[in-house]
C-alpha positions as CSV (number, residue, x, y, z in Angstrom):
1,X,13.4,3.7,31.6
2,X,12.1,7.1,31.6
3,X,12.9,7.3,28.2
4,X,11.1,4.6,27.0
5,X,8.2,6.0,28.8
6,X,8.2,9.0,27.3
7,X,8.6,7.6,23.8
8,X,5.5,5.2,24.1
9,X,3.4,8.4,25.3
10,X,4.7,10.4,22.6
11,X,4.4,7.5,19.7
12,X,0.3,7.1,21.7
13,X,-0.1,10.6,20.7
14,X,1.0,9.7,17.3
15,X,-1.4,7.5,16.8
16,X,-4.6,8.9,18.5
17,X,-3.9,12.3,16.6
18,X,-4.3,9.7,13.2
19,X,-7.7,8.2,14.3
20,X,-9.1,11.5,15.2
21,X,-8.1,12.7,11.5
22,X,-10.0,9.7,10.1
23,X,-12.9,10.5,11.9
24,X,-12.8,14.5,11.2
25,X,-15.8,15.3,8.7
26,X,-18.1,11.8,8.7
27,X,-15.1,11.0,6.6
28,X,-13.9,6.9,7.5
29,X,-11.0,5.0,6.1
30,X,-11.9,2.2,3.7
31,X,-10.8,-1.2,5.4
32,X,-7.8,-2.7,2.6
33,X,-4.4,-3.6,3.6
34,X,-2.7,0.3,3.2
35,X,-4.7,1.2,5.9
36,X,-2.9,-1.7,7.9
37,X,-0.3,-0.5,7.1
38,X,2.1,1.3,9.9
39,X,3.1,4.4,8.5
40,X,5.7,7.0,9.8
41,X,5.0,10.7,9.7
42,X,7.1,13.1,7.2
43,X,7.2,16.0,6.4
44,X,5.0,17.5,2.9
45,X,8.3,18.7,1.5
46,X,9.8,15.0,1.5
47,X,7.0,13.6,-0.6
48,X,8.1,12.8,-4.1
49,X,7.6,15.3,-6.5
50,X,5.8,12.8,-8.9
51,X,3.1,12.2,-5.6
52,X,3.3,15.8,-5.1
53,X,2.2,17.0,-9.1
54,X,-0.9,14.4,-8.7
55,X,-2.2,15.7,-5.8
56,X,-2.0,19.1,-7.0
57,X,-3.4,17.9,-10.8
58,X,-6.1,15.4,-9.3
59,X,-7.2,17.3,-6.5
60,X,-6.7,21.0,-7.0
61,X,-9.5,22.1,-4.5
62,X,-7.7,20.5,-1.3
63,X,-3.6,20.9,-0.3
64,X,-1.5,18.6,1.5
65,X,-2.2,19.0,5.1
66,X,0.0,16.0,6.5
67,X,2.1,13.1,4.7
68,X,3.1,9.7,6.1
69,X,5.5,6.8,4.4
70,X,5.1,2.8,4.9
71,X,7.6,0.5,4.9
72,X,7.3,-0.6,1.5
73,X,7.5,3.0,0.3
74,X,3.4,3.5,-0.1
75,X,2.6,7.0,0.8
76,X,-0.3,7.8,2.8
77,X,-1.5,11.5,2.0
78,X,-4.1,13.7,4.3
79,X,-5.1,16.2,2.3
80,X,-7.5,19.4,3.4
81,X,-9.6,21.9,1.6
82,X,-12.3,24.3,2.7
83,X,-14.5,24.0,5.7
84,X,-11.6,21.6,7.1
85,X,-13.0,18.9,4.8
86,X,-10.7,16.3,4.9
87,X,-9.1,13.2,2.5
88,X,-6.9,10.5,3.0
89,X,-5.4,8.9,-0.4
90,X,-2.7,6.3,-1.2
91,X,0.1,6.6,-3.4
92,X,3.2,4.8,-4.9
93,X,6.6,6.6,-5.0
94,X,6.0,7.3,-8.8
95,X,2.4,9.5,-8.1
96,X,-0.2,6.7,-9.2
97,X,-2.8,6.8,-6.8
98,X,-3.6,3.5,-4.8
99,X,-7.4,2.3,-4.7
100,X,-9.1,-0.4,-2.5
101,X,-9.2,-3.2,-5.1
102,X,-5.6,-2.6,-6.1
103,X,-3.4,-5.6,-4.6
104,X,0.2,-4.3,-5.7
């Protein structure tokens, strides 16, 4: 039983320490079904390298700060650049990015 406590208070964290991300910098999260998503925290190096090359190519001025999979294999990607500005994109396994109107 103590270990199931523990667990929910660490997975609380989890999630608390997400929301405070999206609110970091005036920046919100655009309300479409990725966001809905329940995504699982990895680490940067476990990305794809496909995901990886785009973010470095698209967004050259920011780096991968933190890096999160879905169930369905959907990578949600925070990524950071001076002044801690912050920004969360979506991406498929093979490095397109995912955007709002996109129902794949």
């Amino acid at each position: 039983m103590i270990i199931a406590i523990v667990v929910s208070i660490i997975s609380a964290q989890g999630v608390i320490a997400q929301d405070e991300l999206a609110e970091n910098d005036g920046w919100e999260f655009m309300d479409y079904e990725y966001e809905l998503q329940e995504y699982t925290e990895i680490e940067i190096v476990e990305l794809p390298m496909m995901v990886q090359d785009a973010a470095a190519k698209d967004f050259e001025n920011l780096r991968i700060y933190r890096a999160y999979i879905s169930k369905d294999n959907t990578y949600k990607i925070v990524l950071k650049g001076k002044d801690n500005y912050t920004k969360v994109v979506f991406a498929s396994a093979n490095g397109e990015w995912i955007k709002p109107d996109d129902k794949s």
